[in-house]
C-alpha positions in Angstrom: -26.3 0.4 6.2 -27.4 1.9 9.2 -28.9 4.8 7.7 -31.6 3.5 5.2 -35.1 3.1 6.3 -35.4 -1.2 6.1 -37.6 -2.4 3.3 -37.4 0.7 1.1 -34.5 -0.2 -0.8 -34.5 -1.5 -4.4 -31.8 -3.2 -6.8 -32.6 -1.9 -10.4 -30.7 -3.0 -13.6 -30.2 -0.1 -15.6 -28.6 0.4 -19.5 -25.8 3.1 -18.5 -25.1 5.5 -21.0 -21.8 5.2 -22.6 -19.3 6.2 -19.9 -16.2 4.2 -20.3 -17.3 1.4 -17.6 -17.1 -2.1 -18.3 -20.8 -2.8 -17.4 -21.8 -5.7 -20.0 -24.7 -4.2 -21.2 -26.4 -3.2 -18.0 -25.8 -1.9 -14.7 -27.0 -2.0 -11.1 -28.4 1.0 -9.5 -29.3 1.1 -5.5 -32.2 3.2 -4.7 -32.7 3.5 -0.9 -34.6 5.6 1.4 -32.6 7.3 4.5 -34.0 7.2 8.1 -35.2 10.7 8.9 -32.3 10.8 11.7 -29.9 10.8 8.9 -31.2 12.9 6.3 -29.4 15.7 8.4 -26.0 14.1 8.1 -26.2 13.0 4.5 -27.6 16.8 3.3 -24.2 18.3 5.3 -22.3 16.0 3.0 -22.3 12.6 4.5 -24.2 11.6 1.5 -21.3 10.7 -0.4 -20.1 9.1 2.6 -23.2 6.5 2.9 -23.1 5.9 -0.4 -19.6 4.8 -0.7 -20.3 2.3 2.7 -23.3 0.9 0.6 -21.4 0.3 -2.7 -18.8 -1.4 -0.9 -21.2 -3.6 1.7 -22.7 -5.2 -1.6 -19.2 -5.5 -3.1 -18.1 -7.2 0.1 -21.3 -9.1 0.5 -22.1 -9.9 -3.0 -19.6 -9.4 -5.1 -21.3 -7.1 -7.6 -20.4 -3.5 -8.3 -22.8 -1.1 -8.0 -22.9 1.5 -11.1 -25.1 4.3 -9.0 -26.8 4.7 -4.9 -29.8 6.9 -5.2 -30.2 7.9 -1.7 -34.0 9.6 -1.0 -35.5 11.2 2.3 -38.0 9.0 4.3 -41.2 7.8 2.8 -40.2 9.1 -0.5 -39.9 5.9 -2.5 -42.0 4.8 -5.2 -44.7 1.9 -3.7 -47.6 0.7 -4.5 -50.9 1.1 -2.2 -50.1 -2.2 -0.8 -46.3 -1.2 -0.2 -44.9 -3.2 -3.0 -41.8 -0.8 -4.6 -42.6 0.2 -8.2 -39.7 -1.0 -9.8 -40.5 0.1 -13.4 -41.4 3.3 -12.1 -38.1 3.8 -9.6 -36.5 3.0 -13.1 -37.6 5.5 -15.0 -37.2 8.0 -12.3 -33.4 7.0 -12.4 -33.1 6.9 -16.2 -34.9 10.9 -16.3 -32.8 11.6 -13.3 -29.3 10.3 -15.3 -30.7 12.1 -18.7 -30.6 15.4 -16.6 -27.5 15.0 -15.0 -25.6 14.8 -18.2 -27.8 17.6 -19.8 
């Protein structure tokens, strides 16, 4: 998508909790930083919006179903000091972020 920042984007498999979805077990979960021109649009509600395009490019693309997009503000993501992502670590982030959704 236009709006996410290229090369700060990760595909995560996540356990789900139990929420009715047929999900085999695990799920994937897009993490993706926004380019700072459109962290305006997505805070006035485009969010959802951006989101939606995403799930539906890698549907289109790849024909996987996305169970979650994280999107964050520029130069937010989870990287190593040599830029790698942190995987693991984006991960947990999602699985504490999901525990306190549902709390």
């Amino acid at each position: 998508h236009t709006a996410m920042r290229p090369g700060c984007c990760a595909a995560l498999p996540v356990v789900p909790p139990d929420t009715g979805q047929d999900t085999d077990g695990e799920a994937l979960v897009l993490v993706a930083e926004l380019k700072p021109e459109a962290e305006k649009a997505a805070a006035a509600g485009g969010g959802a919006a951006i989101a939606e395009a995403v799930r539906d490019g890698v549907r289109e693309a790849e024909g996987v179903k996305a169970y979650a997009v994280v999107l964050l503000r520029a130069r937010t993501i989870l990287k190593t000091t040599s830029g790698k992502l942190r995987r693991r670590e984006l991960r947990l982030a999602y699985a504490e972020l999901d525990d306190a959704v549902r709390a």
